[in-house]
RORO-217910 format. One record per atom (N, C-alpha, C): residue number from 1; residue in one letter; atom name; x, y, z. Coordinates in steps of 0.001 Angstrom, whole numbers. Each point is the difference from the previous one (the first is absolute). Example, Ala and Ser with C-alpha at 12.3 -4.5 7.8 and 13.67 -1.06 7.14 Angstrom:
2
<doke 1	minu A	palum N	u 13190	v -5690	w 7800>
<doke 1	minu A	palum CA	u -890	v 1190	w 0>
<doke 1	minu A	palum C	u 900	v 1200	w 0>
<doke 2	minu S	palum N	u -350	v 1050	w -720>
<doke 2	minu S	palum CA	u 820	v 1190	w 60>
<doke 2	minu S	palum C	u -770	v 1090	w 730>
//
This chain:
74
<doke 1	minu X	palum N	u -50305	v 6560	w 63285>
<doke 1	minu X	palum CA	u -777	v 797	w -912>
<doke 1	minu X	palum C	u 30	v -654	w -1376>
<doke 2	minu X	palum N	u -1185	v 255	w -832>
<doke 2	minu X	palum CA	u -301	v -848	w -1139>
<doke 2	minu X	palum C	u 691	v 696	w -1029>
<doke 3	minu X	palum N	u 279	v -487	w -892>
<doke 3	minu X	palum CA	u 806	v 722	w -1509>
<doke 3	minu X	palum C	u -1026	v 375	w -297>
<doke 4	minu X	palum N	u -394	v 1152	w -726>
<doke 4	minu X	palum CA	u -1371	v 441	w -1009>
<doke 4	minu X	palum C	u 275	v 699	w -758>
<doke 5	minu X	palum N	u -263	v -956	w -951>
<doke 5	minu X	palum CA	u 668	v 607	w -1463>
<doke 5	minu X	palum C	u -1813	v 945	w -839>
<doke 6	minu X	palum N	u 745	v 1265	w -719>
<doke 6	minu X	palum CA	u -852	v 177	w -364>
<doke 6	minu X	palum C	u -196	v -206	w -1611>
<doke 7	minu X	palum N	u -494	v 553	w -861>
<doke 7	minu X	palum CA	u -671	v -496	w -1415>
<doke 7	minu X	palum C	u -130	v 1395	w -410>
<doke 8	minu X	palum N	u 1011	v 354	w -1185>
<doke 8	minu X	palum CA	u -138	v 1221	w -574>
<doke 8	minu X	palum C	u -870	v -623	w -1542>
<doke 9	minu X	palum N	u -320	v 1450	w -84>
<doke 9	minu X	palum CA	u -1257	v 73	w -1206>
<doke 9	minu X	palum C	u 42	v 808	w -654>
<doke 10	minu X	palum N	u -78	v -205	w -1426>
<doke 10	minu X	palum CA	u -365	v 1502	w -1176>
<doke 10	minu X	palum C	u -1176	v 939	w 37>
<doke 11	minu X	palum N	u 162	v 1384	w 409>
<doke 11	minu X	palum CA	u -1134	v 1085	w -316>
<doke 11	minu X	palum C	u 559	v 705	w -788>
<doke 12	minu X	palum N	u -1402	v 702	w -837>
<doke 12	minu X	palum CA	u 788	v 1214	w -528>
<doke 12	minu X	palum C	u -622	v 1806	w 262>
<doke 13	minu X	palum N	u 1061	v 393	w 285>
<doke 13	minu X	palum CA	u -367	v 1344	w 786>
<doke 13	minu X	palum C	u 498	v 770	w -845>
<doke 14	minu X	palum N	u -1100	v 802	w -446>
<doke 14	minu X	palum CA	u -4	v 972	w -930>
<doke 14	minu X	palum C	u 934	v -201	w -1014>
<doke 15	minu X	palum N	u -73	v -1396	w -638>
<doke 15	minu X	palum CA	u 604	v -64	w -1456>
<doke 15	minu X	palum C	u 1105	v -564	w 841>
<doke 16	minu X	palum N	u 404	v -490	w 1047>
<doke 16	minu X	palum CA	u 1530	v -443	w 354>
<doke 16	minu X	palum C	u -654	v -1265	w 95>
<doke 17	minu X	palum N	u 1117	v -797	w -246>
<doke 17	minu X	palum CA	u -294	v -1752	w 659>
<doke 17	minu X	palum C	u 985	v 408	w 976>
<doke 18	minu X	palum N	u -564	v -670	w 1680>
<doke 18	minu X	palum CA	u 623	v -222	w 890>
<doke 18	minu X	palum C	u -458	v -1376	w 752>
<doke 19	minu X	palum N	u 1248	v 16	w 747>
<doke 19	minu X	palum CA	u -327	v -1168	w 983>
<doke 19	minu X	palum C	u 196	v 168	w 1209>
<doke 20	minu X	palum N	u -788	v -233	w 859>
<doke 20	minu X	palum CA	u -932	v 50	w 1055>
<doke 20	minu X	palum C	u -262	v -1157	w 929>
<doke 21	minu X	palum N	u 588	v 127	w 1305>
<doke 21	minu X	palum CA	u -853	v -1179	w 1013>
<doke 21	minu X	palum C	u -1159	v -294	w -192>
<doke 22	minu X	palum N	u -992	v -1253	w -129>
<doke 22	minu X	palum CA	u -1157	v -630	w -92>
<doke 22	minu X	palum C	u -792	v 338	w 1244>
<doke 23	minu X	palum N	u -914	v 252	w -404>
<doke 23	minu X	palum CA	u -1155	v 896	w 1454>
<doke 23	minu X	palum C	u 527	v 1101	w -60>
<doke 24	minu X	palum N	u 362	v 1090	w -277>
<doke 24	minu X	palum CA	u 44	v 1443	w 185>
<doke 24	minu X	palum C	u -1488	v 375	w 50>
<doke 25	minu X	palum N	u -658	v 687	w 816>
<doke 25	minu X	palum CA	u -1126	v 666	w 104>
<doke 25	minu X	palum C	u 383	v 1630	w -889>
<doke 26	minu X	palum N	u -920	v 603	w -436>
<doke 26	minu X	palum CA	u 431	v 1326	w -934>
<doke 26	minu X	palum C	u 980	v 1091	w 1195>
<doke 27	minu X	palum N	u -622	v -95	w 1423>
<doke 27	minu X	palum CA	u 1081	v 892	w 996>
<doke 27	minu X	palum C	u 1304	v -313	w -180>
<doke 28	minu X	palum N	u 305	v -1054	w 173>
<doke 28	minu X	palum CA	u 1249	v -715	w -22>
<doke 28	minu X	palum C	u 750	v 336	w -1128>
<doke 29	minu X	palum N	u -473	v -559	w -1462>
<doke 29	minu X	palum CA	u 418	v 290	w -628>
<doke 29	minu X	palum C	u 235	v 1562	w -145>
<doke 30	minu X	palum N	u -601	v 861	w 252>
<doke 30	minu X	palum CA	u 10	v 1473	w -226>
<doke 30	minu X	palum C	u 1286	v 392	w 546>
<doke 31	minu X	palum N	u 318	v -659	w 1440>
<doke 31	minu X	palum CA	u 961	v 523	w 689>
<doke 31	minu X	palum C	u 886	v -764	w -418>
<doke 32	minu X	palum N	u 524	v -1180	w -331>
<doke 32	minu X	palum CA	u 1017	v -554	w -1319>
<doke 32	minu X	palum C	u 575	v 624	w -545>
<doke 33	minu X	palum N	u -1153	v 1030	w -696>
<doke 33	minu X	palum CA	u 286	v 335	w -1289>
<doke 33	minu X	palum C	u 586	v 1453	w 603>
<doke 34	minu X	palum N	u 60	v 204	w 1087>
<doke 34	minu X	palum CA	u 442	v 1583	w 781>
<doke 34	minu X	palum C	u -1130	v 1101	w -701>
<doke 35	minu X	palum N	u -1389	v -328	w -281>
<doke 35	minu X	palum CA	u -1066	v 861	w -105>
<doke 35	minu X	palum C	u -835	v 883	w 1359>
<doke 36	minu X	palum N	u -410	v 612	w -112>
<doke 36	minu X	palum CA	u -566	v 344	w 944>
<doke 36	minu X	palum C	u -1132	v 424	w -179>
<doke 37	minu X	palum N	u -1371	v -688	w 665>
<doke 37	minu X	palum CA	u -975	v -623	w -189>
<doke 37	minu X	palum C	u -1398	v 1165	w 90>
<doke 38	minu X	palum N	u 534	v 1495	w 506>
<doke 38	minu X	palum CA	u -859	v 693	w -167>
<doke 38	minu X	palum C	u -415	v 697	w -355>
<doke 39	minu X	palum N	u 368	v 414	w -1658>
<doke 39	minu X	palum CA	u -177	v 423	w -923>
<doke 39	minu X	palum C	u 451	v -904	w -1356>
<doke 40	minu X	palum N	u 139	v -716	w -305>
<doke 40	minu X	palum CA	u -1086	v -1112	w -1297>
<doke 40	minu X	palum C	u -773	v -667	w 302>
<doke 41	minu X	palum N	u -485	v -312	w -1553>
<doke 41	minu X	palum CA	u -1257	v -965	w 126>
<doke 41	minu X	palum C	u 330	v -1125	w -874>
<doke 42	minu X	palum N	u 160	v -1415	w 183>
<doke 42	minu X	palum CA	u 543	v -1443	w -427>
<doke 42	minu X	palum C	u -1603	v -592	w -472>
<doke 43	minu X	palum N	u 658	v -257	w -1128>
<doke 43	minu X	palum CA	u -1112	v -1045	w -1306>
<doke 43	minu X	palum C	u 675	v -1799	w 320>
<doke 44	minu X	palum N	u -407	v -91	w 706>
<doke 44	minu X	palum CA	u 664	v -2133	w -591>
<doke 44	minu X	palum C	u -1264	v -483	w -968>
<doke 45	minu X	palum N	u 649	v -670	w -1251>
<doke 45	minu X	palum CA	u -750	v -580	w -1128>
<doke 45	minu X	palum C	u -1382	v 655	w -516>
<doke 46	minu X	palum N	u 376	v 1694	w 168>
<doke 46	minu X	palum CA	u -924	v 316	w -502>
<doke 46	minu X	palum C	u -570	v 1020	w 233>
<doke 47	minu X	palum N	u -494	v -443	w 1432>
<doke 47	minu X	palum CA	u -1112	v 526	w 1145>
<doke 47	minu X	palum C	u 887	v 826	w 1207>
<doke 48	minu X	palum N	u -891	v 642	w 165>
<doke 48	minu X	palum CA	u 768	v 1200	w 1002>
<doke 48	minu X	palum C	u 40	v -470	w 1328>
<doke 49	minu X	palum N	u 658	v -156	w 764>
<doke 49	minu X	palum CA	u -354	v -945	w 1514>
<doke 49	minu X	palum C	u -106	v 1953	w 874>
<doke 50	minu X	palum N	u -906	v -711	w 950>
<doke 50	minu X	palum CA	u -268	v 1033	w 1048>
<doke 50	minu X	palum C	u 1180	v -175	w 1166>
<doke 51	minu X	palum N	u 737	v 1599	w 156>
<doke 51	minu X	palum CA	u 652	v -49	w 1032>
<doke 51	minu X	palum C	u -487	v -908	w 1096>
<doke 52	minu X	palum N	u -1296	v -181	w 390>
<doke 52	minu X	palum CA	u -448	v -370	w 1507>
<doke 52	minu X	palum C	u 314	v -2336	w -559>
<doke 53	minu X	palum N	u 403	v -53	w -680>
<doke 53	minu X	palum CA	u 92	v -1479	w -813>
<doke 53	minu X	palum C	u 1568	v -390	w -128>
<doke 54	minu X	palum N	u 723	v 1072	w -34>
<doke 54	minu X	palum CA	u 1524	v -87	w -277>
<doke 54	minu X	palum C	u 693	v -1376	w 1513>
<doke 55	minu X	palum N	u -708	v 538	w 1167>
<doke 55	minu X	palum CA	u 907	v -1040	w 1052>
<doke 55	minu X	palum C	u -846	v -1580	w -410>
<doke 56	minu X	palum N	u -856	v -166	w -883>
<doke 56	minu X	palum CA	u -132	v -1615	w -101>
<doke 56	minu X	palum C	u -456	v -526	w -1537>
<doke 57	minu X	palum N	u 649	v 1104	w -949>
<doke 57	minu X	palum CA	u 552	v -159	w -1065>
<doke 57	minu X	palum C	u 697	v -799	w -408>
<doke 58	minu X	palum N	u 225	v -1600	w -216>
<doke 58	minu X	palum CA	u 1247	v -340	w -543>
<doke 58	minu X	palum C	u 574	v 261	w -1284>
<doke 59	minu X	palum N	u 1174	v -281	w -111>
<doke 59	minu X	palum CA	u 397	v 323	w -1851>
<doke 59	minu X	palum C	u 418	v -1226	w -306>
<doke 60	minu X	palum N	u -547	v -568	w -710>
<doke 60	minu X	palum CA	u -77	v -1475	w -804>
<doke 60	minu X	palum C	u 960	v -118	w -871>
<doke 61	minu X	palum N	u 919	v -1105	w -608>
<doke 61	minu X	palum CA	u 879	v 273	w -718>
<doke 61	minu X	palum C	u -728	v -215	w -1575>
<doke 62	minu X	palum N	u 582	v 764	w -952>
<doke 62	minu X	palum CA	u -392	v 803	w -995>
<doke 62	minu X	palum C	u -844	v 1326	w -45>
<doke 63	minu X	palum N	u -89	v 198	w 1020>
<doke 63	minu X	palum CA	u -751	v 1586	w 377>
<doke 63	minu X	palum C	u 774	v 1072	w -666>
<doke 64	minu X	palum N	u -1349	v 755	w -713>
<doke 64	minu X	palum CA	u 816	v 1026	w -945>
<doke 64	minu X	palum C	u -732	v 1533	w 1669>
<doke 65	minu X	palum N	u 1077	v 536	w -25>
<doke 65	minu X	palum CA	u -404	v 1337	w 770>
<doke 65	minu X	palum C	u -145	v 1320	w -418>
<doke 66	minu X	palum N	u -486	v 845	w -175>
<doke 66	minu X	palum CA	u 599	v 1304	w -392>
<doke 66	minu X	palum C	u -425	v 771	w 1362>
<doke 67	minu X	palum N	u 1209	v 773	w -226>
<doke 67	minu X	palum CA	u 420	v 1132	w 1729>
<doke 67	minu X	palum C	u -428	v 1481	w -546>
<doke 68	minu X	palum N	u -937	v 590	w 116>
<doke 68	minu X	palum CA	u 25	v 1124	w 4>
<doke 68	minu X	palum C	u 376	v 1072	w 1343>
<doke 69	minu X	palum N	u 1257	v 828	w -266>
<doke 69	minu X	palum CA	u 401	v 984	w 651>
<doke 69	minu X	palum C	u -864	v 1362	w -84>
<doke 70	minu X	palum N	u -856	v 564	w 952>
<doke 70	minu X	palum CA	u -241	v 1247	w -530>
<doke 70	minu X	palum C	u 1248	v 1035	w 922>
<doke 71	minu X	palum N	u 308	v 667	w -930>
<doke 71	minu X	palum CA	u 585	v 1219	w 500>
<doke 71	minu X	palum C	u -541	v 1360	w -394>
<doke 72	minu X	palum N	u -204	v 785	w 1324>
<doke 72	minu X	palum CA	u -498	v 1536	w 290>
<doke 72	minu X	palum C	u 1414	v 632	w -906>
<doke 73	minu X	palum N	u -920	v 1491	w 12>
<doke 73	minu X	palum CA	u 568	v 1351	w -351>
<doke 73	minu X	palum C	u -844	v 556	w -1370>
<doke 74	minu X	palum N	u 927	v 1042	w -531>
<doke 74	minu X	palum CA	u -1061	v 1216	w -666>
<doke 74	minu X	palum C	u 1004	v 507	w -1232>
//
């Protein structure tokens, strides 16, 4: 079996600098990040990506993200 090294990278998620495996698609990263993906809505550099876009999303290194959580109640 081959060694495979991977290549970590700077994003920044919601005002954090983190570092991150290279190729994270936004799913991936979501579940990284221990989010759970069906209730927010994720901005990369800007622009709002469509849930149905998240599995071939990559996150590029210097990608700024913002995570919006919505949470219910009254």
């Amino acid at each position: 079996m081959a060694n495979v090294k991977t290549k970590d990278i700077q994003i920044v998620v919601n005002g954090q600098v983190r570092s991150v495996t290279e190729g994270l698609t936004l799913t991936h990263l979501l579940v990284r990040l221990d989010i759970l993906g069906d209730r927010v809505a994720v901005e990369l550099d800007r622009n709002i990506v469509r849930r149905s876009d998240w599995d071939t999303t990559v996150v590029g290194p210097g990608a700024t993200l913002e995570i919006v959580q919505f949470v219910g109640g009254g």
